[in-house]
N, CA, C and O atoms as a CHARMM CRD file, in Angstrom:
* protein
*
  384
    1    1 UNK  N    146.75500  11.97600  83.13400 PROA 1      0.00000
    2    1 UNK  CA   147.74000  11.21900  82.39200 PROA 1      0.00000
    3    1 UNK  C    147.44100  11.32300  80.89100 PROA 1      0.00000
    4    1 UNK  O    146.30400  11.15000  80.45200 PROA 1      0.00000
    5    2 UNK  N    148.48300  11.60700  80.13100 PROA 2      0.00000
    6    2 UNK  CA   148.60100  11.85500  78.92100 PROA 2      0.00000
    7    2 UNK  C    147.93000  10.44000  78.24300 PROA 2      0.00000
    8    2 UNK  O    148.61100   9.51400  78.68400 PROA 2      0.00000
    9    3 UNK  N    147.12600  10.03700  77.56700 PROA 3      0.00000
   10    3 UNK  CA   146.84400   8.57000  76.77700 PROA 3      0.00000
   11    3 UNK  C    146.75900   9.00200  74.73800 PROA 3      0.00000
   12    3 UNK  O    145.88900   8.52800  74.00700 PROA 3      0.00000
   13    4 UNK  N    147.68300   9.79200  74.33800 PROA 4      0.00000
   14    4 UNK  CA   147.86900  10.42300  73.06800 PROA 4      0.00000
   15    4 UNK  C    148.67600  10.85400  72.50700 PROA 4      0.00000
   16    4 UNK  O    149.16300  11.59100  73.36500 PROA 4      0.00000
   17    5 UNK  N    149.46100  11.02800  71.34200 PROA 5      0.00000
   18    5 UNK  CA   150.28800  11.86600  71.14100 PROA 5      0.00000
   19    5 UNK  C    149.67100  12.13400  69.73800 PROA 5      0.00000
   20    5 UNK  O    149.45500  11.21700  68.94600 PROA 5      0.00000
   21    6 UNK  N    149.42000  13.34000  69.49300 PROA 6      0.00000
   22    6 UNK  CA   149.20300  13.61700  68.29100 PROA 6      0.00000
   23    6 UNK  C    149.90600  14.78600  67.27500 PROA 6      0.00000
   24    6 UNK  O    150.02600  16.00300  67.42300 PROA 6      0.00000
   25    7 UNK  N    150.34900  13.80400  66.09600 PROA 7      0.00000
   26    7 UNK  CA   151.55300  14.51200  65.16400 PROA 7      0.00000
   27    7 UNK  C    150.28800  15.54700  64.13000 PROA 7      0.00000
   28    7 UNK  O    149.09600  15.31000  63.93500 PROA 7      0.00000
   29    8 UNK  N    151.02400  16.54400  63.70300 PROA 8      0.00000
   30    8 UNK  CA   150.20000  17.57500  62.92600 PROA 8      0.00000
   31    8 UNK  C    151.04800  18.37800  61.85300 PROA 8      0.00000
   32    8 UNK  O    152.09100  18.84300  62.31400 PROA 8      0.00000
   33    9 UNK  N    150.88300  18.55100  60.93500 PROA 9      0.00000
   34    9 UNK  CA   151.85400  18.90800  59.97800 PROA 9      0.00000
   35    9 UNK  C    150.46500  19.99100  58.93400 PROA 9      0.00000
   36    9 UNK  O    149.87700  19.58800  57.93000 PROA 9      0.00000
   37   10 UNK  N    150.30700  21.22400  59.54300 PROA 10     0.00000
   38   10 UNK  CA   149.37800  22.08600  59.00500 PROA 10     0.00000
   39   10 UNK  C    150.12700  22.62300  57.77300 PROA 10     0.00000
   40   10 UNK  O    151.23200  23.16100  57.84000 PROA 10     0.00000
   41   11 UNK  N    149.41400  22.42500  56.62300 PROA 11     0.00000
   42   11 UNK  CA   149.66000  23.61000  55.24600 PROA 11     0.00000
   43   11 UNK  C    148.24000  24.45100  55.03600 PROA 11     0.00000
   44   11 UNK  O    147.13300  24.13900  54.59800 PROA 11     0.00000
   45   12 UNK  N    148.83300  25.69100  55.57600 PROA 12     0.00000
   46   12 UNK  CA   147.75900  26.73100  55.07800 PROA 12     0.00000
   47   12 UNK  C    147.79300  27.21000  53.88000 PROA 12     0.00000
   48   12 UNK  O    148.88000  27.73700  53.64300 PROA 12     0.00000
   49   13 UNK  N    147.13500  27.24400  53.11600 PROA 13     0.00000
   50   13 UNK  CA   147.09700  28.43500  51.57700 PROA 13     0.00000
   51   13 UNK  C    146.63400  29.58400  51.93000 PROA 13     0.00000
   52   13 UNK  O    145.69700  29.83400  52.68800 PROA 13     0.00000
   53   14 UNK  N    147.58000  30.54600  51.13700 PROA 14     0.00000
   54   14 UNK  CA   147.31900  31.98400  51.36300 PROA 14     0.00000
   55   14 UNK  C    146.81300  32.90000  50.21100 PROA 14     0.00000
   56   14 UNK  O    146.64300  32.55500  49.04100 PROA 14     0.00000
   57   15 UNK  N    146.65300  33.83100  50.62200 PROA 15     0.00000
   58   15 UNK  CA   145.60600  34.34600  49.13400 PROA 15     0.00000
   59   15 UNK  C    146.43100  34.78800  47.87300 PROA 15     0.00000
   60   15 UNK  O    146.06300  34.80700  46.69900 PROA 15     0.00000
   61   16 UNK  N    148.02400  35.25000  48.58900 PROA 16     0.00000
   62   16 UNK  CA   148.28700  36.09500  47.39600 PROA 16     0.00000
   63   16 UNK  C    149.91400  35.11400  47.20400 PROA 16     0.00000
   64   16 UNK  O    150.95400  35.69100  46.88600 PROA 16     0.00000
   65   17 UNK  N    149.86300  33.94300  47.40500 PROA 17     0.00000
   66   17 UNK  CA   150.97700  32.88100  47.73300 PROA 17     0.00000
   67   17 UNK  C    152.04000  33.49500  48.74000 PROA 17     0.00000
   68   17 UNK  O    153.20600  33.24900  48.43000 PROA 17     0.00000
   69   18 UNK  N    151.83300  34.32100  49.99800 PROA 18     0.00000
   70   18 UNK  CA   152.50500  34.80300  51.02100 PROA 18     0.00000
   71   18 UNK  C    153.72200  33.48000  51.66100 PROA 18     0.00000
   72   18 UNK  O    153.55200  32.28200  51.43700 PROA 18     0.00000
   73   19 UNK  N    154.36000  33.78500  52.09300 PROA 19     0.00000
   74   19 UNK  CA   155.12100  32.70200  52.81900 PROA 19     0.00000
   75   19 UNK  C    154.52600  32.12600  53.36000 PROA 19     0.00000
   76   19 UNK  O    153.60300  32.85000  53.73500 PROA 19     0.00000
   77   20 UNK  N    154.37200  30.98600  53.78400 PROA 20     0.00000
   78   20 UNK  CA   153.50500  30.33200  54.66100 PROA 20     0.00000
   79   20 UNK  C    154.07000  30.12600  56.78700 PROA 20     0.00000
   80   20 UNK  O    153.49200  30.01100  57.86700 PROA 20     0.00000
   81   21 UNK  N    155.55900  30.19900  56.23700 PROA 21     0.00000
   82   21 UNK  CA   156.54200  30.26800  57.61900 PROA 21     0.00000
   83   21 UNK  C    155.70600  31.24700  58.73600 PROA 21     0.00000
   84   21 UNK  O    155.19600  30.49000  59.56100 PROA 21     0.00000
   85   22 UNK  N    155.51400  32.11700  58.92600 PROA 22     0.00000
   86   22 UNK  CA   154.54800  33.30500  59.55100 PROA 22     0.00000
   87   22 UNK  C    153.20700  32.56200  60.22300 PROA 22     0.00000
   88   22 UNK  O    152.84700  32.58900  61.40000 PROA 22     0.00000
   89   23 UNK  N    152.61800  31.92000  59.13400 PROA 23     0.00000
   90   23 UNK  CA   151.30400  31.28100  59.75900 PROA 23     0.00000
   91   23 UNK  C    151.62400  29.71500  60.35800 PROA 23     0.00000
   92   23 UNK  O    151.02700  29.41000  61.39100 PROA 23     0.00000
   93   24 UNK  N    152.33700  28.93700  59.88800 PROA 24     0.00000
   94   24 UNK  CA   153.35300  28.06800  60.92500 PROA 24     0.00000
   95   24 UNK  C    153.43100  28.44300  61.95800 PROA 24     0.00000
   96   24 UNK  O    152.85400  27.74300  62.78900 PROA 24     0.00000
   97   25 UNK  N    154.02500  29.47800  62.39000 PROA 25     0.00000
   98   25 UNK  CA   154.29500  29.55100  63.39400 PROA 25     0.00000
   99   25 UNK  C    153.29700  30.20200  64.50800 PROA 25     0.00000
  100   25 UNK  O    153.43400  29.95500  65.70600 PROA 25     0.00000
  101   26 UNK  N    152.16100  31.15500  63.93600 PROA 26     0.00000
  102   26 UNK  CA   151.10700  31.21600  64.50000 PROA 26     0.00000
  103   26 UNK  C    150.18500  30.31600  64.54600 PROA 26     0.00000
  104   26 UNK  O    149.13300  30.75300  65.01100 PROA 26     0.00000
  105   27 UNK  N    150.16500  29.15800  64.22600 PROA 27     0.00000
  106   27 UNK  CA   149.74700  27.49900  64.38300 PROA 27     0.00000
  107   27 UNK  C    150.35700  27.05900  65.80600 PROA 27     0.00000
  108   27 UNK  O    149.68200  26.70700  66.77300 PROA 27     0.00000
  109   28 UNK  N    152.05100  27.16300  65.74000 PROA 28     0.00000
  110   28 UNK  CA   152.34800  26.06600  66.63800 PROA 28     0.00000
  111   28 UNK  C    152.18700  27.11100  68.30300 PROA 28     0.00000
  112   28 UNK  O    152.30800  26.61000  69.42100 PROA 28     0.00000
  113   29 UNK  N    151.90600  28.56200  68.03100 PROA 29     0.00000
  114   29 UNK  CA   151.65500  29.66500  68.91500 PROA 29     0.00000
  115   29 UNK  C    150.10500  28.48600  69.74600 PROA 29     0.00000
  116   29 UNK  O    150.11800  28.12800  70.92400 PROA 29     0.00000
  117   30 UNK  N    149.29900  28.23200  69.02400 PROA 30     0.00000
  118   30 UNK  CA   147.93700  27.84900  69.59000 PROA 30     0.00000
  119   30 UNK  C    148.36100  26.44500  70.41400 PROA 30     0.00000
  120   30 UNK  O    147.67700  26.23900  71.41600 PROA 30     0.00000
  121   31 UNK  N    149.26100  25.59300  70.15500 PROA 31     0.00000
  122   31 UNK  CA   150.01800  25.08400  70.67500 PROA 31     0.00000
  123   31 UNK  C    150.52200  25.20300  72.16700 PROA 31     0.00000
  124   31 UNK  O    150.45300  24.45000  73.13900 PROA 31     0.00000
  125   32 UNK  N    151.04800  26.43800  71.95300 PROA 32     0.00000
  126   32 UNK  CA   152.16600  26.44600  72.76800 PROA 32     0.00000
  127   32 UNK  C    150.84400  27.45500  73.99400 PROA 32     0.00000
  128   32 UNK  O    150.86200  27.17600  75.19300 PROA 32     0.00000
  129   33 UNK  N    150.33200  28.01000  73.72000 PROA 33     0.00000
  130   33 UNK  CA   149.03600  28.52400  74.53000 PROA 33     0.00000
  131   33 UNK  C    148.67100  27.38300  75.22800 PROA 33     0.00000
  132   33 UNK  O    148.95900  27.45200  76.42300 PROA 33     0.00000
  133   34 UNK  N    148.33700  26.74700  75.01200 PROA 34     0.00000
  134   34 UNK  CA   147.29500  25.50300  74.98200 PROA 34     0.00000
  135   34 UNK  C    147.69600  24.82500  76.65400 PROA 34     0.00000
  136   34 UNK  O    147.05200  24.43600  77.62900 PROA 34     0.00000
  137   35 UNK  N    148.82600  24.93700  76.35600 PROA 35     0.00000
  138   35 UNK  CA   149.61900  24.05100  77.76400 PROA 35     0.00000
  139   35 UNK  C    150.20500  23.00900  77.92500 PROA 35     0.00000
  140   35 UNK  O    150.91700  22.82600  78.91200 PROA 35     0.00000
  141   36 UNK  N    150.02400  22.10000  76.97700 PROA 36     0.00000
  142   36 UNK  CA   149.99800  20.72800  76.58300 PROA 36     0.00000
  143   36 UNK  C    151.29900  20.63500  76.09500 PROA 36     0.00000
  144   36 UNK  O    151.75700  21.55500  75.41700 PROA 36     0.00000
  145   37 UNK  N    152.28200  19.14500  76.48200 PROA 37     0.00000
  146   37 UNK  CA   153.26600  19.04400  76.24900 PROA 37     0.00000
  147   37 UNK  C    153.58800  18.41200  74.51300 PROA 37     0.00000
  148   37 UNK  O    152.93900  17.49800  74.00500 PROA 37     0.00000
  149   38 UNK  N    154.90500  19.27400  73.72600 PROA 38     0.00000
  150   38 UNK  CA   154.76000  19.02000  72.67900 PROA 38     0.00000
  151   38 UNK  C    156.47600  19.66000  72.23200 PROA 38     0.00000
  152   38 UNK  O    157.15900  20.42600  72.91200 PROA 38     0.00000
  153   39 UNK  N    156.77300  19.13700  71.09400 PROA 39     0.00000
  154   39 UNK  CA   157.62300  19.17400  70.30200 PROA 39     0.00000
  155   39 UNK  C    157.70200  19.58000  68.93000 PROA 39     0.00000
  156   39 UNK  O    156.86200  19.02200  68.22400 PROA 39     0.00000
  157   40 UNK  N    158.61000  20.54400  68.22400 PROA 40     0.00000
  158   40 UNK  CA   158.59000  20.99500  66.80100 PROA 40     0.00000
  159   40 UNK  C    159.33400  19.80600  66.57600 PROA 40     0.00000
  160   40 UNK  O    159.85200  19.22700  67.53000 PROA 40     0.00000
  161   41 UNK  N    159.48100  19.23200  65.00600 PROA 41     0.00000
  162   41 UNK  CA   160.04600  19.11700  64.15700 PROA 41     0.00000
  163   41 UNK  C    160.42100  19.49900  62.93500 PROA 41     0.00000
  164   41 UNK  O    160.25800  20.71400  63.05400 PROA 41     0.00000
  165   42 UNK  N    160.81400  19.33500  61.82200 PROA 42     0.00000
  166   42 UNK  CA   161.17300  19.81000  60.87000 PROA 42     0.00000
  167   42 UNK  C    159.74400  19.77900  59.72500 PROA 42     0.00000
  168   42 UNK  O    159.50100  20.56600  58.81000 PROA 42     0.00000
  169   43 UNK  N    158.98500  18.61200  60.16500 PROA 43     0.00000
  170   43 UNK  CA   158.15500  18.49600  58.50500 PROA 43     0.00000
  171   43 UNK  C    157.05500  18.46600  59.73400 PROA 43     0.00000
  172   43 UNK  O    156.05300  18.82000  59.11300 PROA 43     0.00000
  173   44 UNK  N    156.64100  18.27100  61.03900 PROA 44     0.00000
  174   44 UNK  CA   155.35100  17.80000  61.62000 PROA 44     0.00000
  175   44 UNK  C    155.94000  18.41700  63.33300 PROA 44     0.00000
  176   44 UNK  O    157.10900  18.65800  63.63100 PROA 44     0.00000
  177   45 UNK  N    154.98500  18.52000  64.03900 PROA 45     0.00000
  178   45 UNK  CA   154.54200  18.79700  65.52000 PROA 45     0.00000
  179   45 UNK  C    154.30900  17.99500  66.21300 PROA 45     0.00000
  180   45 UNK  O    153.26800  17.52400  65.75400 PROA 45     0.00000
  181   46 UNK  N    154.53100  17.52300  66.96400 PROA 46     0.00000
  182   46 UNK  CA   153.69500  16.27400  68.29100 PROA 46     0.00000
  183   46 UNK  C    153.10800  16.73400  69.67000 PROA 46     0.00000
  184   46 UNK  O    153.94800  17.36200  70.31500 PROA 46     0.00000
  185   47 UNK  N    152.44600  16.65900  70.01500 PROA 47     0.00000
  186   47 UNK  CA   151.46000  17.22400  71.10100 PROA 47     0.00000
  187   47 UNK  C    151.55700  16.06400  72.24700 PROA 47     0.00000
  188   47 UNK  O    151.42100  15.01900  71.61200 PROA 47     0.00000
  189   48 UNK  N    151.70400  15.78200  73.44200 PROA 48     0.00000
  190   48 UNK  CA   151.12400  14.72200  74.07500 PROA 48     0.00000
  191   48 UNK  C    150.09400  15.45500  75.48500 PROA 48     0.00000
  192   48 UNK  O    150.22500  16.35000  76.32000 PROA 48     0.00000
  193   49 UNK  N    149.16400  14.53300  75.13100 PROA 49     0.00000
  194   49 UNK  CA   147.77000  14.49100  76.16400 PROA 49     0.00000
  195   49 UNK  C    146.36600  14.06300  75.70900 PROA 49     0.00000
  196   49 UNK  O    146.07400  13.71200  74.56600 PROA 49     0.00000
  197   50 UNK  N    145.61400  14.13300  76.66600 PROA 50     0.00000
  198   50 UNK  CA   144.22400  13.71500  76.52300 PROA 50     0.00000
  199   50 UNK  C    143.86000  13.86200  74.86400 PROA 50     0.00000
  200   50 UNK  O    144.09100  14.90400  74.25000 PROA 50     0.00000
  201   51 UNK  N    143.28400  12.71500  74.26700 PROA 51     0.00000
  202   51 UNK  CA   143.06000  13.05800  72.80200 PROA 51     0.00000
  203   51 UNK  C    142.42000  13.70500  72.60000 PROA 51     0.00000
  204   51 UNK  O    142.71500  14.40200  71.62900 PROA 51     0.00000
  205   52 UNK  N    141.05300  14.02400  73.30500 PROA 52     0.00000
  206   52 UNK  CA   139.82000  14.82700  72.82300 PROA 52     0.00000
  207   52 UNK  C    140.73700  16.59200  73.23500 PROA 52     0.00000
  208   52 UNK  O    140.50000  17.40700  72.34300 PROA 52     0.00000
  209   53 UNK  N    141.28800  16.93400  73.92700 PROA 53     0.00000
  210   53 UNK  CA   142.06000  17.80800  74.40700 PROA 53     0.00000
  211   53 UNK  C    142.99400  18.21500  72.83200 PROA 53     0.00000
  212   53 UNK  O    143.05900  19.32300  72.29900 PROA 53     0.00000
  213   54 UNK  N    143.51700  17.16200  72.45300 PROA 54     0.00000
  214   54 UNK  CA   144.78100  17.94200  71.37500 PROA 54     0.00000
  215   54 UNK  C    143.44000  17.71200  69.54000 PROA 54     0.00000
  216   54 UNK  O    143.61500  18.11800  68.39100 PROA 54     0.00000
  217   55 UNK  N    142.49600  17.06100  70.04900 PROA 55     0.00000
  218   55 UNK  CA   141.71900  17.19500  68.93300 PROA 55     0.00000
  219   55 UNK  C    141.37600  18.64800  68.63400 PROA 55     0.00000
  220   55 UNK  O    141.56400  19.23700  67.56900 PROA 55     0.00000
  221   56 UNK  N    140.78300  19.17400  69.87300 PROA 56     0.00000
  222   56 UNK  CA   140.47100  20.39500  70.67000 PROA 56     0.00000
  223   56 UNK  C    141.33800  21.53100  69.47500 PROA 56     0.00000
  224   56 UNK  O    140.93200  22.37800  68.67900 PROA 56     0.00000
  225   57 UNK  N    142.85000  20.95300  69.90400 PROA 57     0.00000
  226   57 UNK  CA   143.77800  22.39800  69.63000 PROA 57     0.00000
  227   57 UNK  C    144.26200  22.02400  67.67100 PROA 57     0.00000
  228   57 UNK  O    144.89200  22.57400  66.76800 PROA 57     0.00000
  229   58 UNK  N    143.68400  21.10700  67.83700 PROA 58     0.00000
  230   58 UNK  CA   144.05200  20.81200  65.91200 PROA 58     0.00000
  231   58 UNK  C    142.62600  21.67500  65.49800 PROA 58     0.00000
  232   58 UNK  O    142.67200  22.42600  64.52400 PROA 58     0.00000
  233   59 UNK  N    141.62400  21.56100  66.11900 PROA 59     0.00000
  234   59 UNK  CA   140.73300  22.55800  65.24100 PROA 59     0.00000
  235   59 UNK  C    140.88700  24.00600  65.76600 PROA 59     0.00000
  236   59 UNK  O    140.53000  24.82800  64.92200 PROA 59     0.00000
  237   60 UNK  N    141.37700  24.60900  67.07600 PROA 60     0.00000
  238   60 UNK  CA   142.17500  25.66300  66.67000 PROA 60     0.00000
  239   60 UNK  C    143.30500  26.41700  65.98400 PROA 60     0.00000
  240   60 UNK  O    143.61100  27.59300  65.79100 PROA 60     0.00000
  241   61 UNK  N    143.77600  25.24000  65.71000 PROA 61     0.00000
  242   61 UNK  CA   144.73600  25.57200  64.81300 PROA 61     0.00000
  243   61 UNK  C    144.72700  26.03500  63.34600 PROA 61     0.00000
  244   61 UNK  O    145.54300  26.77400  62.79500 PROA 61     0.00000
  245   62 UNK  N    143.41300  25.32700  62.72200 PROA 62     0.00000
  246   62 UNK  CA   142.71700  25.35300  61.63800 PROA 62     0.00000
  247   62 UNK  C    141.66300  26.52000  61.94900 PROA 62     0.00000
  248   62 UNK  O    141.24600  26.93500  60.86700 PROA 62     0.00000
  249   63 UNK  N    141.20600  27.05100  62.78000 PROA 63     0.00000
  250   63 UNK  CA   140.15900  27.72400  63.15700 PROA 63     0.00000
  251   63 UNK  C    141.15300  29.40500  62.82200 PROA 63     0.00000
  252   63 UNK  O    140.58000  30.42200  62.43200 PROA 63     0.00000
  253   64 UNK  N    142.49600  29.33600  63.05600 PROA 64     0.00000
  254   64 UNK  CA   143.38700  30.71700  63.25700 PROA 64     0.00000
  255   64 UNK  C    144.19700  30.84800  62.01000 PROA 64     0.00000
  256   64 UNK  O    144.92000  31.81500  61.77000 PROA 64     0.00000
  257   65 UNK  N    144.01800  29.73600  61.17300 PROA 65     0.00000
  258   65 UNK  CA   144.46900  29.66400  60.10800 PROA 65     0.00000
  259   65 UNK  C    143.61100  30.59700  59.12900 PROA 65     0.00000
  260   65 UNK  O    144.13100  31.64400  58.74400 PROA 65     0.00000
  261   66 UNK  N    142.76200  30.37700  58.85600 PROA 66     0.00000
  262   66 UNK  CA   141.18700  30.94700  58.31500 PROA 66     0.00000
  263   66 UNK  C    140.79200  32.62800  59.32500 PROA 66     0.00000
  264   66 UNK  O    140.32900  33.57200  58.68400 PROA 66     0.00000
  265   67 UNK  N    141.02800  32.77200  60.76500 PROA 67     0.00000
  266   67 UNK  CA   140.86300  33.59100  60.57300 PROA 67     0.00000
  267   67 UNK  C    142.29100  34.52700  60.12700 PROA 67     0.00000
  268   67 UNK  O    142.16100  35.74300  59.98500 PROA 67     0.00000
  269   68 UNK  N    143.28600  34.04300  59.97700 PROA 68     0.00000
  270   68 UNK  CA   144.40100  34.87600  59.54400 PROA 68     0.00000
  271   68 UNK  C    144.53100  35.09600  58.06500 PROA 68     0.00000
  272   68 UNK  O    145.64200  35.17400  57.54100 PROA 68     0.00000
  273   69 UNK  N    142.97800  35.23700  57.11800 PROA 69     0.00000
  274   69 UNK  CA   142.64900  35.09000  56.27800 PROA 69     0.00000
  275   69 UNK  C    142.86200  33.97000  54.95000 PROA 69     0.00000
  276   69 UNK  O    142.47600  34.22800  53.81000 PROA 69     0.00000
  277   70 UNK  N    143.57100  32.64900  55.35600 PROA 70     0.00000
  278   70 UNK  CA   143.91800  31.51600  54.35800 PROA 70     0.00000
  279   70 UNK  C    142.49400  31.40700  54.07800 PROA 70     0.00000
  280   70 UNK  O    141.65800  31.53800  54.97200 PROA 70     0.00000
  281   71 UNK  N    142.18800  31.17000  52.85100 PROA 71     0.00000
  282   71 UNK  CA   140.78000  30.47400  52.22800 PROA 71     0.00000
  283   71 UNK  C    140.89700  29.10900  52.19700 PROA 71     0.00000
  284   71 UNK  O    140.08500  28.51400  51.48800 PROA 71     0.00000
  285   72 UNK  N    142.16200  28.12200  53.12800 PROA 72     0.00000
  286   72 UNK  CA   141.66800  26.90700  53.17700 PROA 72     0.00000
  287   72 UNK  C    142.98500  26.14500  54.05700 PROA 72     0.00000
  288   72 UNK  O    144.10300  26.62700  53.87500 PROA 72     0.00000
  289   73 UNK  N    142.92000  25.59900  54.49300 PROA 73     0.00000
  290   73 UNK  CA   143.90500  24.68500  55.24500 PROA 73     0.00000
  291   73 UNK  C    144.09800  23.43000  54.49400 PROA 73     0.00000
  292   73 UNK  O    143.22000  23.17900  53.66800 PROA 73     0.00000
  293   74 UNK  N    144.98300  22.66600  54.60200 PROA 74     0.00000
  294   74 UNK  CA   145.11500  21.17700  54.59300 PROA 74     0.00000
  295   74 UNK  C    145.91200  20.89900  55.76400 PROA 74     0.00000
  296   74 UNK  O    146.83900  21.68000  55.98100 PROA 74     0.00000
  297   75 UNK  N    145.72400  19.90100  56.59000 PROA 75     0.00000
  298   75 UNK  CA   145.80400  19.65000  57.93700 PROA 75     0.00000
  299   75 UNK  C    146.15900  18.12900  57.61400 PROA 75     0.00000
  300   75 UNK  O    145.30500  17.45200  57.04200 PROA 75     0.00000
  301   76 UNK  N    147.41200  17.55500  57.96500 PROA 76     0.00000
  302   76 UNK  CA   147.97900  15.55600  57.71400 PROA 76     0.00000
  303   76 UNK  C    147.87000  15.43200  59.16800 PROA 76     0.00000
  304   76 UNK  O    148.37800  16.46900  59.59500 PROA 76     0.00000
  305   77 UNK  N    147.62200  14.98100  59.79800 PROA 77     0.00000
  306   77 UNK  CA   147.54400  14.29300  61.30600 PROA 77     0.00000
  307   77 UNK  C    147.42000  12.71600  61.67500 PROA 77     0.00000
  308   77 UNK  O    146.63700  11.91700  61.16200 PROA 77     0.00000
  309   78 UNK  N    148.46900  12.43800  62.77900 PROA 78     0.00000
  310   78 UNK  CA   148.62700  11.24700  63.17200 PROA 78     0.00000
  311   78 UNK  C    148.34100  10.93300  64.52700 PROA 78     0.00000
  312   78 UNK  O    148.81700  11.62800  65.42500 PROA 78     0.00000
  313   79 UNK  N    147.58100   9.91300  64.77800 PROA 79     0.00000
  314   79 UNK  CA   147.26700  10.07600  65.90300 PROA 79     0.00000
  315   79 UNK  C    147.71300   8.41300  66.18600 PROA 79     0.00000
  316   79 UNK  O    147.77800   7.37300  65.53100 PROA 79     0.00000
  317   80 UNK  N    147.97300   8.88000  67.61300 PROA 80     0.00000
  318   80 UNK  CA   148.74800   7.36900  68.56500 PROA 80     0.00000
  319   80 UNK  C    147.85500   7.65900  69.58500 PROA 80     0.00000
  320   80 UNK  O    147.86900   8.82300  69.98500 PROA 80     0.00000
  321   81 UNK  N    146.80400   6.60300  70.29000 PROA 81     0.00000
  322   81 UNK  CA   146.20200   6.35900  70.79300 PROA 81     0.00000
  323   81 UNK  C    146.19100   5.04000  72.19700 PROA 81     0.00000
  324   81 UNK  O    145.85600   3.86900  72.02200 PROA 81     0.00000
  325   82 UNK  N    146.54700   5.51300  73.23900 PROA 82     0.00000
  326   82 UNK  CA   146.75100   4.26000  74.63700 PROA 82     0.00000
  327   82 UNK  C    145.90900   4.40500  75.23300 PROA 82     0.00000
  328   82 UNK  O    145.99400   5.60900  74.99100 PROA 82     0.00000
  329   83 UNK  N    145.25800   4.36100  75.71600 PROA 83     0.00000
  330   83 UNK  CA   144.10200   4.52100  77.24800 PROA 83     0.00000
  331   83 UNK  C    145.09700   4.70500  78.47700 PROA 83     0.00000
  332   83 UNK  O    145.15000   5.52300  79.39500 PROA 83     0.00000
  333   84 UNK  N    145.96800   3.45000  78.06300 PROA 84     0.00000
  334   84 UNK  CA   146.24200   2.91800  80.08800 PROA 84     0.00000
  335   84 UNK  C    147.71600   4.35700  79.68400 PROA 84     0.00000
  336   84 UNK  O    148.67300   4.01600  80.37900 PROA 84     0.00000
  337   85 UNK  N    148.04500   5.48100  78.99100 PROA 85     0.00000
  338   85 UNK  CA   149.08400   6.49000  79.03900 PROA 85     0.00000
  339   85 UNK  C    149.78000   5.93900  77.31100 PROA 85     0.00000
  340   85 UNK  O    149.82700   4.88800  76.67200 PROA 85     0.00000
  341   86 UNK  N    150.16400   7.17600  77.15100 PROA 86     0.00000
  342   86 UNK  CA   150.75000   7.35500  75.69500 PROA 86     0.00000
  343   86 UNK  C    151.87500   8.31800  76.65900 PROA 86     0.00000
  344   86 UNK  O    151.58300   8.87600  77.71700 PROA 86     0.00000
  345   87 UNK  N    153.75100   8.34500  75.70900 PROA 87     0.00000
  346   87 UNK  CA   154.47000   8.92500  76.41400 PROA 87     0.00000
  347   87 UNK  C    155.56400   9.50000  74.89500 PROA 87     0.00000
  348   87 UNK  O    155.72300   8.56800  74.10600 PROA 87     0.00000
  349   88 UNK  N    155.97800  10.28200  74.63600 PROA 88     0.00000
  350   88 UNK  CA   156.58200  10.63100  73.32400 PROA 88     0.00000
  351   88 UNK  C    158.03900  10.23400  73.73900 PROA 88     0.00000
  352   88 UNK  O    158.78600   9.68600  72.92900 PROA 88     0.00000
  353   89 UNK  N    158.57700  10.63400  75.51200 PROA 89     0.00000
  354   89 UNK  CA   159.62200  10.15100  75.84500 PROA 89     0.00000
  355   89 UNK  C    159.70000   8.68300  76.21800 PROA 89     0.00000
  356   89 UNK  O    160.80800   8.19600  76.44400 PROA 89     0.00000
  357   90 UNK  N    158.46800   7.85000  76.30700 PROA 90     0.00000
  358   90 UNK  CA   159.02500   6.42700  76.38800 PROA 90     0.00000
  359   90 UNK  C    158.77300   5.90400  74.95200 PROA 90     0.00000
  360   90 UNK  O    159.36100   4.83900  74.76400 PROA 90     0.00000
  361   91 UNK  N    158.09900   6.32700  73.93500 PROA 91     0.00000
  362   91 UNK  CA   158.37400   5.70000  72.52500 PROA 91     0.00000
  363   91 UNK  C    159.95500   5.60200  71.99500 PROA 91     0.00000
  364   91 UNK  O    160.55100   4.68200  71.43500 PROA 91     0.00000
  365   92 UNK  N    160.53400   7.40100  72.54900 PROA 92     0.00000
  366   92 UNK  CA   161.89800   7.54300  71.66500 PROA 92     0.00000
  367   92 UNK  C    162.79500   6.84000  72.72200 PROA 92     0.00000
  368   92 UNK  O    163.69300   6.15100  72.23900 PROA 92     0.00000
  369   93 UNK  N    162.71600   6.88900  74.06000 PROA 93     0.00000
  370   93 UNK  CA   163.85600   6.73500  74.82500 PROA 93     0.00000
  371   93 UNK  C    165.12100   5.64100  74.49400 PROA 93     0.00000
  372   93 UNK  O    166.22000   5.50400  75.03200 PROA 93     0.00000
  373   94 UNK  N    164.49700   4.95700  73.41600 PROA 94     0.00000
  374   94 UNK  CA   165.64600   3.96200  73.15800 PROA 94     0.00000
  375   94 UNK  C    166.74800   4.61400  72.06900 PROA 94     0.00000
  376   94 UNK  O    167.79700   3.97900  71.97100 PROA 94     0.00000
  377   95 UNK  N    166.63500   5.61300  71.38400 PROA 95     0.00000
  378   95 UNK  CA   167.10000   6.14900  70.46600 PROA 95     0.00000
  379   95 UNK  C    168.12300   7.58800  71.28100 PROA 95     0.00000
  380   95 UNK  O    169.06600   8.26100  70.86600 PROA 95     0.00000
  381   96 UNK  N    167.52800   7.57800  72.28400 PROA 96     0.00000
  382   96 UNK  CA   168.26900   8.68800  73.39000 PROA 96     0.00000
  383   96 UNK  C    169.62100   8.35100  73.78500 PROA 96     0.00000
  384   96 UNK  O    170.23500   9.07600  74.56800 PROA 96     0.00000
């Protein structure tokens, strides 16, 4: 049971000011590997599952950033935290 949802909104810097869109999306790739249920948005990502699990894939994410040669990440992350289950569809469902 999922007890997490964690939002992630990665800015990589690139060496020669490259687009950054490209490495976005090889971010939300480690993501989408991963298995773990999750959602794009426009400015941030949401992940839901085990926290130590999506902690897991925020430092791969940062880990593929660097090796896709950025000399540095900045990484904003939000984390929602339940024990007894965290659910991204029962937070929004009222807005559905």
């Amino acid at each position: 049971m999922a007890n997490a949802l964690v939002s992630i909104q990665i800015i990589p810097k690139t060496k020669n000011g490259e687009d950054t869109i490209p490495f976005i999306d090889e971010a939300i790739s480690v993501i989408d590997a991963s298995g773990v249920k999750y959602e794009v948005h426009p400015l941030e990502t949401t992940m839901e599952g085990d926290l130590s699990t999506l902690l897991n894939i925020v430092k791969e994410m940062n880990d593929r950033m660097i090796e896709r040669g950025c000399p540095s990440v900045l990484s904003q992350v939000k984390i929602f935290y339940k024990p007894d289950g965290a659910s991204m569809d029962k937070l929004t469902e009222k807005y559905r």
